[in-house]
C-alpha beads as a LAMMPS data file, in Angstrom:
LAMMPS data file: protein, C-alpha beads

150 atoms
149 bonds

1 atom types
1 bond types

-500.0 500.0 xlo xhi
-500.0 500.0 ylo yhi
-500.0 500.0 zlo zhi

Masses

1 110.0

Atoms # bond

1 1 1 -401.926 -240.391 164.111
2 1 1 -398.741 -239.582 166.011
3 1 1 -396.499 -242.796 165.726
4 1 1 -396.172 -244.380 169.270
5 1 1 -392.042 -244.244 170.266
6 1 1 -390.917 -247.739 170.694
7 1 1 -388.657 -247.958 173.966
8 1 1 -385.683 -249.513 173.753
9 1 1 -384.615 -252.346 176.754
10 1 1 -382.699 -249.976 178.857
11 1 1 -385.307 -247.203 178.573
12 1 1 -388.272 -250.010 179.709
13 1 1 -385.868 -250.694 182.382
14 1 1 -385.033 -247.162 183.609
15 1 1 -389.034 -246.190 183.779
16 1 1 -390.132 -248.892 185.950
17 1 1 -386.870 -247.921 188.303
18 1 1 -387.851 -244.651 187.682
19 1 1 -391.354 -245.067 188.298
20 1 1 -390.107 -247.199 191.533
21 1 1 -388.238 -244.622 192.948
22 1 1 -390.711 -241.782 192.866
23 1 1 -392.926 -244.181 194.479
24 1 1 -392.397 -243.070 198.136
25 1 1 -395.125 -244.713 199.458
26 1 1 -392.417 -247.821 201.040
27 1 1 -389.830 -244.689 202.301
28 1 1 -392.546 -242.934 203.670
29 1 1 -393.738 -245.872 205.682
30 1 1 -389.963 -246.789 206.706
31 1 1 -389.097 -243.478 208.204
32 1 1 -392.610 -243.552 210.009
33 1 1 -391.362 -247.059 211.261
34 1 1 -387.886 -245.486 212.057
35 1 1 -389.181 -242.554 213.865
36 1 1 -391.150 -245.194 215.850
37 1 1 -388.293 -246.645 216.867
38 1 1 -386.031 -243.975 217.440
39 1 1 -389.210 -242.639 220.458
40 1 1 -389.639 -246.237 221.080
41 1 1 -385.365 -246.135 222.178
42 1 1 -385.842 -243.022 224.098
43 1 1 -389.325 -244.473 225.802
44 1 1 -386.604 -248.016 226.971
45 1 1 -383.900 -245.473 227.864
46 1 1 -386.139 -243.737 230.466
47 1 1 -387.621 -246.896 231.813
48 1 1 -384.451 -248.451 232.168
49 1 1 -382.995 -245.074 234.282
50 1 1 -386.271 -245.108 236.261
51 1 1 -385.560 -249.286 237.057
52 1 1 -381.471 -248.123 237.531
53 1 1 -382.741 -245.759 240.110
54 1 1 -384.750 -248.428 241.952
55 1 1 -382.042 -250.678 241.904
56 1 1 -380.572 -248.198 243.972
57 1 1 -382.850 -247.755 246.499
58 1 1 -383.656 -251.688 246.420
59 1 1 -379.863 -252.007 247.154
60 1 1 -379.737 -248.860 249.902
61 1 1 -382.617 -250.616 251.617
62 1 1 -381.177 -253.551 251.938
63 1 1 -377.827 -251.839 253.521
64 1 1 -380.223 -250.467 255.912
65 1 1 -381.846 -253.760 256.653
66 1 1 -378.295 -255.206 257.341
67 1 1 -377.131 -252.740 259.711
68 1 1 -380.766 -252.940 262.008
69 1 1 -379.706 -256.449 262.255
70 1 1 -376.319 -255.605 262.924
71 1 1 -377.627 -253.051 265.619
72 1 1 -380.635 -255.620 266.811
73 1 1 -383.190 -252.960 266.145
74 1 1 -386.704 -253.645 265.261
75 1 1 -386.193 -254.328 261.174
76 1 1 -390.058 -255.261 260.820
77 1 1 -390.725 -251.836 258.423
78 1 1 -387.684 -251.980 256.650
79 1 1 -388.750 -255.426 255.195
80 1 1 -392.000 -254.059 254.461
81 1 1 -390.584 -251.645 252.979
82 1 1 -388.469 -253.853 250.473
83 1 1 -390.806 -256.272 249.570
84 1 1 -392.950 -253.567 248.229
85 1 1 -389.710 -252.240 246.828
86 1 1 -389.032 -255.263 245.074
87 1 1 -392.763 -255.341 243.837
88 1 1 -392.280 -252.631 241.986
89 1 1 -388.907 -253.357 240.719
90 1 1 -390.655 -256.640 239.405
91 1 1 -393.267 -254.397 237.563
92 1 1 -390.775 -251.771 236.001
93 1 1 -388.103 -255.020 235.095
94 1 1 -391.436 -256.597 233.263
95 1 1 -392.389 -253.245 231.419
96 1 1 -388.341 -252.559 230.390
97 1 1 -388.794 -256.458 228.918
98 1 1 -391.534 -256.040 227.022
99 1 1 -390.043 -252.741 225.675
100 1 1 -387.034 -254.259 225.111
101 1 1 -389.197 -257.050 222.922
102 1 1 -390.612 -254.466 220.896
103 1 1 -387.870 -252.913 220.243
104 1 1 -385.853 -255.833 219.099
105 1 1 -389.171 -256.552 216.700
106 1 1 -388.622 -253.065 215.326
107 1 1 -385.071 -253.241 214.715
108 1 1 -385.634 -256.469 212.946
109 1 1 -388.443 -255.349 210.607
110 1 1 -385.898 -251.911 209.701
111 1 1 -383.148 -254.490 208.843
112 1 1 -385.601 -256.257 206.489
113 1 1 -386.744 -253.293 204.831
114 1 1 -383.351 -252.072 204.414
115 1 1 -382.676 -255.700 203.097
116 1 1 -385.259 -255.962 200.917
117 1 1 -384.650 -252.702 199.410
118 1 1 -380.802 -253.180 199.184
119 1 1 -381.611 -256.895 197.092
120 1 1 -384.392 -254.826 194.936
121 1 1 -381.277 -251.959 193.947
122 1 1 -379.480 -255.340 193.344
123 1 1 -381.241 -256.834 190.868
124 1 1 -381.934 -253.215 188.633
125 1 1 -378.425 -252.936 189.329
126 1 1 -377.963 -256.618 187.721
127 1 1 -380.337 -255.351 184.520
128 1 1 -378.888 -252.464 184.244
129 1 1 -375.081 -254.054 183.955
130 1 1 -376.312 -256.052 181.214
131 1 1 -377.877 -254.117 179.124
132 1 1 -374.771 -251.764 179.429
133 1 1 -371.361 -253.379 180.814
134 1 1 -370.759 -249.639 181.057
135 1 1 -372.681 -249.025 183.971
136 1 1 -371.763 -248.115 187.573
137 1 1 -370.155 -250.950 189.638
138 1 1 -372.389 -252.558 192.385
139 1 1 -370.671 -250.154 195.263
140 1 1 -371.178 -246.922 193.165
141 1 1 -374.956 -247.893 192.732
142 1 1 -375.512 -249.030 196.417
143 1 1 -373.959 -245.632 197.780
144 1 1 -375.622 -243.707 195.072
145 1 1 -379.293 -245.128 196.573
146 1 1 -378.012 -246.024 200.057
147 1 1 -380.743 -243.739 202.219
148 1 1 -383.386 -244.545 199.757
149 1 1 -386.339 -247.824 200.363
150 1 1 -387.662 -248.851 197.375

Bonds

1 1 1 2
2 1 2 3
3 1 3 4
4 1 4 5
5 1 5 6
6 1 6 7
7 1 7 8
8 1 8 9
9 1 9 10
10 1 10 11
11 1 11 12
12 1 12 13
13 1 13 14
14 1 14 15
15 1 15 16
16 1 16 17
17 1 17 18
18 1 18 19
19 1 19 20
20 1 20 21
21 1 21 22
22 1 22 23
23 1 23 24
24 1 24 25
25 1 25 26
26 1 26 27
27 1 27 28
28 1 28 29
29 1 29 30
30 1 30 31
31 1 31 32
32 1 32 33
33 1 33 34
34 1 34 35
35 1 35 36
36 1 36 37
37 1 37 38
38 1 38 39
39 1 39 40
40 1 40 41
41 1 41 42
42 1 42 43
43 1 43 44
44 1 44 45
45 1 45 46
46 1 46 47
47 1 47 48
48 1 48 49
49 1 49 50
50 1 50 51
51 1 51 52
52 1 52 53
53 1 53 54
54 1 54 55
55 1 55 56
56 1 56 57
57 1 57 58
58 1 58 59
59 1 59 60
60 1 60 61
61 1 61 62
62 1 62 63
63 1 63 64
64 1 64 65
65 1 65 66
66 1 66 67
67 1 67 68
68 1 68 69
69 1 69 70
70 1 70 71
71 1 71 72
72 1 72 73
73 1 73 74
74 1 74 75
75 1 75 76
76 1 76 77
77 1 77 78
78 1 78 79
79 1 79 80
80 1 80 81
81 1 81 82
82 1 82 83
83 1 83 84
84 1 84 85
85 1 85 86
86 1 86 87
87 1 87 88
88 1 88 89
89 1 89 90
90 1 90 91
91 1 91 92
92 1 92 93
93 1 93 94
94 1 94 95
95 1 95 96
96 1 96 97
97 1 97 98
98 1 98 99
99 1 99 100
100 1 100 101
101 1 101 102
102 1 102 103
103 1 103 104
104 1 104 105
105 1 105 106
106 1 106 107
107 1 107 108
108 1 108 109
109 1 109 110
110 1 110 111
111 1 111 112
112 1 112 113
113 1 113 114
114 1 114 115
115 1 115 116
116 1 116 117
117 1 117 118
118 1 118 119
119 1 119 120
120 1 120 121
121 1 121 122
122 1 122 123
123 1 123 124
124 1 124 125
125 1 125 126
126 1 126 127
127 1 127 128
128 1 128 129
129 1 129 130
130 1 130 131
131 1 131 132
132 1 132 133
133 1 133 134
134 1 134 135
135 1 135 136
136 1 136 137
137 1 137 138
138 1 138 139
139 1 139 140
140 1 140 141
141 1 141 142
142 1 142 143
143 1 143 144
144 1 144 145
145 1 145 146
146 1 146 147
147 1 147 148
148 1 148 149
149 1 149 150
């Protein structure tokens, strides 16, 4: 019978951190989430050109609408004109919002993954320091697993 090695603290320790990192199930789901965010950013960048542009217009309009008045020209179309102008300015402004929303949830849930991941390398970090006062400081460790999610 082959004898079973007995592992010693730091050993048991550097498997399950081991074992942790090789695990890339949480990383794989983080740069998913990361990737959703970065077309999620580029999705509320267009939007928010497409609402600049019809500020534009909104605002052109309305120099147009001042100088039929100024000229005492029929104006009638040119209001029609902006209030269905400003109905779709309403509709794009709503759409950026709720962009901008899920964005802001996004960026939250990254931070608490990077959080979560960062207080995780903290505490093997915290084992690892006193099983061996030896061991990296806390900076060294963190920049040593800084684009890793455990």
């Amino acid at each position: 019978m082959a004898k079973k090695k007995i592992l010693t603290e730091r050993e048991k320790v550097e498997k399950v951190f081991r074992e942790e990192l090789e695990d890339k199930e949480i990383q794989t789901r983080y740069d998913r989430m990361v990737s959703g965010f970065n077309s999620m950013v580029e999705n509320y960048n267009h939007c928010l050109k497409k609402v600049e542009s019809l500020l534009n217009e909104q605002q052109k309009l309305k120099e147009m609408l001042f100088e039929a008045v100024k000229m005492k020209l029929d104006y009638t179309e040119i209001m029609s004109r902006i209030e269905e102008h400003n109905k779709t300015v309403a509709s794009e402004e709503k759409i950026l919002s709720e962009l901008y929303t899920e964005l802001e949830k996004e960026r939250a849930l990254i931070e608490k993954y990077k959080q979560w991941s960062e207080n995780k390398f903290f505490i093997y970090w915290k084992i690892f320091k006193e099983l061996d006062s030896e061991f990296h400081n806390w900076q060294e460790f963190k920049i040593l697993h800084k684009d890793t999610i455990i």
